[in-house]
N, C-alpha and C positions, 0 to 999 in steps of 0.2 A: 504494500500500500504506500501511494507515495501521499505527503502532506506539503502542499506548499504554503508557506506565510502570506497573506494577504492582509496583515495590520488590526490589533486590538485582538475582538474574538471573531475575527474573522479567518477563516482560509479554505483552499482550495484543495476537496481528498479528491484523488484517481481513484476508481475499482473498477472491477470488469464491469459492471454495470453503466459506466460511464464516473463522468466528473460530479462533485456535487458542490456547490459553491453554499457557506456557510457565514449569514453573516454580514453582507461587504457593507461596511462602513467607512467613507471617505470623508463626508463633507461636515462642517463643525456644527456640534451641536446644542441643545439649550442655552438660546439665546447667545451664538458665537463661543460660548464659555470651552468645549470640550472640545481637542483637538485628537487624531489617534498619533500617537506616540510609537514606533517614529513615524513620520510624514509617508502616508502610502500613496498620496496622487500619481509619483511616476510608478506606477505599474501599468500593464496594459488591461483595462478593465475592460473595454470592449470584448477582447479574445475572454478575458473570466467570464465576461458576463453569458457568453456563449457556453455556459457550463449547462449542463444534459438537467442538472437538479439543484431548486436553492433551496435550502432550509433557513427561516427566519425564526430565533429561538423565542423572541418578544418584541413588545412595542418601542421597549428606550430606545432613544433615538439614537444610542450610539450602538445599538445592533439593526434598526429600520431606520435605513437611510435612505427617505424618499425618494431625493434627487437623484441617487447614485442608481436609484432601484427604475423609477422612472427614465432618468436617460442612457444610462448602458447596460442597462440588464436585460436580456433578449425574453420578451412576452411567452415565448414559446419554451420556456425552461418548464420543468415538472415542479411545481411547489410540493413539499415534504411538509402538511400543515397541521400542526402541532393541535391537539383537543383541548380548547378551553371553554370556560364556560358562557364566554362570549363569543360573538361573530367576530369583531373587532378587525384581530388580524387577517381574518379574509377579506372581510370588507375592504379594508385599505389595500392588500393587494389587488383585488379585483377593479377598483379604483383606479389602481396606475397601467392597469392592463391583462395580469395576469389572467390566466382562463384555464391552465392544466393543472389542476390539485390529485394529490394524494391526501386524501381525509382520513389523517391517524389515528387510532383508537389508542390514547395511554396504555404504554407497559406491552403494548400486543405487536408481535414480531410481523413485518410487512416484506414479502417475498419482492425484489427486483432482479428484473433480467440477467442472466449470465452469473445464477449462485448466489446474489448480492444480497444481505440482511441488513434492513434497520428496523429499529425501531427507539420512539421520541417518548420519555416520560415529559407528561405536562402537570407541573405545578399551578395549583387552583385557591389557594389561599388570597383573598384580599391584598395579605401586606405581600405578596409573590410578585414582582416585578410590575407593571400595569396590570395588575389582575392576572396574573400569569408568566410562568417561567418556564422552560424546559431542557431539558439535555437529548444531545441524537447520538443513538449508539449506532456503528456501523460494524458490520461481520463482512470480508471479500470473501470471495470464494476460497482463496487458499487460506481462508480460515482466521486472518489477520483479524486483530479487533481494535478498536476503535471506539474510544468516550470523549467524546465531547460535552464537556460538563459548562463549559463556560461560566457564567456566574450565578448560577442555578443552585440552591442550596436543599437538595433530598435529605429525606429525613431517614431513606433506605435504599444503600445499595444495590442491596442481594437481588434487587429487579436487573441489574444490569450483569451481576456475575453470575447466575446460577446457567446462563449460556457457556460460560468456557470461563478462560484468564483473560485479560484485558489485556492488550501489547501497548496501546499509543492512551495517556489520558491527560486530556488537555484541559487544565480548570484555571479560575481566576486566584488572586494571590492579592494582587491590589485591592484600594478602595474603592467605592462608586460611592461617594455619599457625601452630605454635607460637615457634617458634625466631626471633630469640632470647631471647624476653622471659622462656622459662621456667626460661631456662639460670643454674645459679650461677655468677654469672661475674661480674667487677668493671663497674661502673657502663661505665666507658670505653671498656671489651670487645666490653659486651654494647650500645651507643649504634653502635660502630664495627662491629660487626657487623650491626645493623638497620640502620643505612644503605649498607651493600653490598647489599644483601637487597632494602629501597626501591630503590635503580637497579636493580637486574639486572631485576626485575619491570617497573619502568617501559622498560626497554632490549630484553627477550625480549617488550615488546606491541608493542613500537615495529615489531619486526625481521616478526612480523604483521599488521602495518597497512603495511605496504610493499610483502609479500608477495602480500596482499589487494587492495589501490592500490582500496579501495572509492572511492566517493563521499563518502561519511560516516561518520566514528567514532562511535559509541554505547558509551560505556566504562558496565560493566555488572559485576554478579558481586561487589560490594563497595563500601566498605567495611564489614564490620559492624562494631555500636557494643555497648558492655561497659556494662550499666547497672548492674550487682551494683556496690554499693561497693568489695568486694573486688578487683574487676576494671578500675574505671574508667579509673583510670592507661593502657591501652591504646588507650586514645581520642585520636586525633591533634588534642589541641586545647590542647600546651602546648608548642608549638613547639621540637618535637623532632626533632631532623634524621634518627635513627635510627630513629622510629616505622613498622613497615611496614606500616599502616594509611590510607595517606592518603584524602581524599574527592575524590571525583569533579571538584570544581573546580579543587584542588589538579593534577591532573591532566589537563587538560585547559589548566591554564598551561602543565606545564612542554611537553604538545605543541605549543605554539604557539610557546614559546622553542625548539624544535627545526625551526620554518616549517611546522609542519601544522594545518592553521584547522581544517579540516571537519571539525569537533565537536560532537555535541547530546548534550547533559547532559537524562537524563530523572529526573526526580521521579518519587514514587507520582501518579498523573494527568496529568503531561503526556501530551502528542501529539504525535506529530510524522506528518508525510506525508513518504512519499522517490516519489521519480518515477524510470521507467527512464529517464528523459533528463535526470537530474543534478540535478534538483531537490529542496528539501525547506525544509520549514517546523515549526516548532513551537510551540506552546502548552504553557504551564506554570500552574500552579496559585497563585503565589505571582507578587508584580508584577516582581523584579526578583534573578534568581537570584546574582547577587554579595552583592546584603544578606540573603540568604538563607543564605549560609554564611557570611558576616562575624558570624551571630547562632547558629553552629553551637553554641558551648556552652551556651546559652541554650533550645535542643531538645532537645539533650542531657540536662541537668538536667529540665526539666519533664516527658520522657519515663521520667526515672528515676524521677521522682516518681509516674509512674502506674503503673509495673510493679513496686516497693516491693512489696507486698501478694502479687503473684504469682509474686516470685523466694522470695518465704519461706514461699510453700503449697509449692513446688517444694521447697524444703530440706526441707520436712518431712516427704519422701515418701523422701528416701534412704535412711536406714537403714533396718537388717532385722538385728538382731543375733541374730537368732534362727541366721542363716546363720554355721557355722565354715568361717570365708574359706579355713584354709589344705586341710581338709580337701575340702572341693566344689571349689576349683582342682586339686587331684590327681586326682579323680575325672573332672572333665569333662576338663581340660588336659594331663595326661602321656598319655593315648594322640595327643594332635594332635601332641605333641611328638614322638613315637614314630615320627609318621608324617612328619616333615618333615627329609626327609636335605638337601639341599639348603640349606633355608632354618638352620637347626641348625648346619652346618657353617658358612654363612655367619656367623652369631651368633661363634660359638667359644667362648662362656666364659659366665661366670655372670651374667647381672642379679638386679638386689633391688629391691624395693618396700620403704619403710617406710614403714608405715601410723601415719596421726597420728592423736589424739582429735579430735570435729568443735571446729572453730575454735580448733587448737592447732598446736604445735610437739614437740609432746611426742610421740614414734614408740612405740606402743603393738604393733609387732608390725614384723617385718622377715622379708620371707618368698625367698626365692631361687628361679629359674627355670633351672637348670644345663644347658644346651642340650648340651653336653661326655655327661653321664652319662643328659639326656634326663629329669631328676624335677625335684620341686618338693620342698622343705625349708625349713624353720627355718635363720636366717641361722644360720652359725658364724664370720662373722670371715672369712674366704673374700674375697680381694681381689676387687673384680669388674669389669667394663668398663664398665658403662649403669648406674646406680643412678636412680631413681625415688621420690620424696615423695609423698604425695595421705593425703586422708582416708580412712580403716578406709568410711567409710561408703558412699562413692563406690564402692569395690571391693564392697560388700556388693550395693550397689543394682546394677551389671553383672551379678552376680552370679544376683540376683533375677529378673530381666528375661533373662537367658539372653544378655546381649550376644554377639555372635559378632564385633565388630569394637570393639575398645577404640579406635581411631582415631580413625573417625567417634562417639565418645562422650566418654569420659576427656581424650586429648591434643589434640583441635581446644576440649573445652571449657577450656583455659590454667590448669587446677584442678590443676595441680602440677609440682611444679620438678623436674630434671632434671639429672645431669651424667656425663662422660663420660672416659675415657684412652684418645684415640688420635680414629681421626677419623668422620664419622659414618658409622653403617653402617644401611645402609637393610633389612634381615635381619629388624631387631631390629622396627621397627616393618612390617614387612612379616608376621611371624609374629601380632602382636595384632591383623592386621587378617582373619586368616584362623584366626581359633577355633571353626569348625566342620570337618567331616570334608571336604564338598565343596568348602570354600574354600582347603582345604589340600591339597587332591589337584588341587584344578586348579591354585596355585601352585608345586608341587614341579614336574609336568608342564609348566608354561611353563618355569622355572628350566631344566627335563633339553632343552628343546627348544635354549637359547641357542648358538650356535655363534659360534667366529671368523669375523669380515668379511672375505672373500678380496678385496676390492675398496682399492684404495689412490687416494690423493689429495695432493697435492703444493701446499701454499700455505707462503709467506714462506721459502721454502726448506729445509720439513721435508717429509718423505712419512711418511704415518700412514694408519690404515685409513680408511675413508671414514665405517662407520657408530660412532657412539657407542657405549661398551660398555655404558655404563647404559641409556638405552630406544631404541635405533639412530637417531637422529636424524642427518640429514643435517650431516654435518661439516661440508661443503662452503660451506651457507647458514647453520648454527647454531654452526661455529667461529672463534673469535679466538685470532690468538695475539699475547703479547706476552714478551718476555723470555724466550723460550722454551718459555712456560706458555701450554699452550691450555685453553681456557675454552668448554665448548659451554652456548651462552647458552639453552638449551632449558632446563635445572633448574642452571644456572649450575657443575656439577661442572668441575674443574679436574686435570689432567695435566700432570708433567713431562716432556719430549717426550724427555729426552734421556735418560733413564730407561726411560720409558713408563710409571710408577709413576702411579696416580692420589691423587692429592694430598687426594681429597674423602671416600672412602669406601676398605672394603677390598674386594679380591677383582675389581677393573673397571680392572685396568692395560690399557693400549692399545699396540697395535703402531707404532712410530716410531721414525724415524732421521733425519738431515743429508742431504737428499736425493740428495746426492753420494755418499753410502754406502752408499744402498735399494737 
């Protein structure tokens, strides 16, 4: 099986079945902010895009790249489409043209031409990517296998190993998130909390690459690079122990400080070949990939230098003052509010936006989202729990464009600060990412589905339920405890045991006692 690099979590596998293009992400994403790391534009995307099969794993924009998908991606390729609970990602493909689907059934193996096996688990969880994540397993005929985990977080492998061993598995390692750089928080804070945030990401791939016991790591899905001025500080290139961006090499040292060699770092263009029988090899585009990232600020900069021009056509497209923000968020936004008992209760109090002048400090409008009374107002002074900064214009342009997920837009694009009293609750951005009627009827309806784990588990001498209360991940393989704090390393949420209280979020306390007392 060969893999070629094609930038982020993107690339391009050969089998006998043909090519399957996975992924292609070129053009920058939420609101100019995310760039793919390194710069994939010179590959030849036309010829990719003429791949036999594309699999798109979800909506973030930096795995659905309209543009890239719309103008060089050949209509005529077979989509590989992932089972979610929405239509969403078909719609949007069918939209830019597509017309040849394969409609996946989760976990269920799909026969292609000349021997070929895949098959895509899809993640269906609300807080799962835009309402959805998934991973594509690939089998060639000679029996090669193939995980594409990308930035997918299963809560069980054994769907993907009880076919065979895995030879090539490709998952994320980097961050994708805001927190903590957006947070007001003191320098020390906000350094001491990105570097919990860097291990547990580097620890929860690790606890996957064990789980897997592939042949070879292909660490994929990140990091992207911040070429806005505004933004660049994000770029892990001034030796910050806190930054949760790190690159690829960076990562693939510290696997090897923890004894795991079998690592191939793909470029845009490398290649590598894996063999069902433990082998692999690769080629890379560049002579010698350690002086390649020793000259990482040096790409950086020259890359910024070429996208200058087309981060400030982007800016110029935001505003739309023609839109009164506070009146059209009442109109589209207090019926989703209306409808979201669950998610509303979870929230429990009031958030604010205040809107700044573009490239100011200056809050020209402060608007409240009262989840309590279910409307939208003019602030009054009204203590609140979540507050929110961004530009008037930003909100305009969601606005414009009908966003139905501020998520994947506004807070992945790090275009504004944040803070908080009390601890994070995941409601709040769970609500912005469901601002249509169907994304809010299918999250109220998973929420109504949740039940207590009748199933217990007994490690270091506590007994606790077995499944997590935030997305049920296997306690058993995804918890640690220490000091009486268990820690399930899947989204690194924290509980005190002796409590049960969860220490991370509200509303996700866990069942637990001193196992002499269960």
């Amino acid at each position: 099986m060969r893999i070629t690099g094609t930038g982020h979590a993107s690339m391009y596998i050969e089998t006998a079945a043909g090519s399957i293009l996975c992924d292609p992400w070129v053009n920058p994403a939420y609101f100019a902010s995310w760039f793919p790391f390194p710069d994939n534009s010179q590959l030849d995307w036309d010829a990719l895009g003429r791949a036999d099969y594309l699999y798109v794993s979800h909506l973030h924009r930096d795995h659905f790249d309209e543009q890239n998908l719309r103008e060089r991606i050949s209509k005529d390729t077979t989509v590989l489409l992932p089972e979610y609970p929405t239509s969403e990602l078909e719609s949007e493909l069918r939209a830019l043209g597509f017309h040849k689907f394969i409609k996946t059934v989760s976990e269920e193996v799909v026969e292609l031409p000349g021997g070929v096996r895949v098959m895509i688990q899809a993640l269906t969880s609300p807080t799962d990517g835009p309402i959805g994540d998934s991973s594509l397993w690939v089998e060639d005929a000679d029996g090669t296998r193939l995980l594409n985990q990308n930035d997918a977080r299963p809560t069980d492998m054994s769907v993907f190993l009880k076919h065979g061993k895995i030879h090539a598995h490709l998952l994320q390692f980097s961050g994708a998130i805001w927190f903590p750089m957006v947070y007001e928080l003191p320098d020390n804070a906000k350094r001491a909390f990105g570097k919990q945030k860097r291990e547990r990401g580097f620890d929860r791939s690790l606890r996957y690459i064990d789980d897997v016991a592939a042949d070879w790591v292909f660490p994929i899905a990140g990091p992207p690079c911040f070429l806005d001025d505004e933004l660049y500080r994000f770029n892990d290139v001034f030796g910050d122990e806190g930054n949760i961006f790190p690159d690829q090499l960076a990562y693939t040292d510290w696997l090897a400080e923890q004894g795991r060699t079998n690592n191939i770092v793909l470029l845009p263009g490398s290649v590598a070949e894996v063999g069902g029988d433990g082998s692999a090899s690769a080629t890379h585009p560049v002579g010698d990939l350690r002086e390649w990232f020793a000259d990482k600020k040096e790409h950086l900069d020259a890359f910024r230098d070429r996208q200058k021009g087309r981060i400030a056509a982007e800016k110029a497209t935001w505003a739309h003052p023609e839109i009164d923000v506070l009146a059209t968020l009442r109109e589209r936004f207090e019926p989703i509010m209306a409808q979201a008992e669950h998610i509303a209760t979870g929230v429990g109090g009031p958030v604010r936006f205040d809107l700044t002048a573009p490239d100011s400090e200056e809050v020209v409008e402060s608007i409240i989202f009262d989840f309590l009374e279910r409307r939208i107002y003019p602030d009054r002074g009204d203590k609140v729990r979540y507050r929110f900064r961004t530009e008037r214009r930003l909100i305009e342009h969601l606005l414009h464009v009908r966003e139905v997920d501020w998520v994947n837009s506004l807070f992945l694009s790090c275009r504004f600060t944040a803070a908080r009293i009390g601890q994070y609750n995941e409601y709040v951005y769970a609500f912005f990412k469901c601002l249509s009627e169907e994304r809010i009827q299918y999250a109220e309806g998973w929420y109504a589905e949740q039940r207590p784990d009748d199933e217990d588990i007994t490690m270091q001498g506590w007994t606790m339920q077995r499944r997590c209360p935030h997305l049920k991940a296997d306690l058993s393989v995804f918890g640690k405890i220490e000091d009486g704090v268990l820690t399930c390393q899947m989204h690194g949420w924290k509980w005190n045991l002796g409590s049960g209280k969860c220490m991370t979020s509200v509303g996700h306390d866990i069942r637990s006692a001193r196992a002499e007392d269960a």
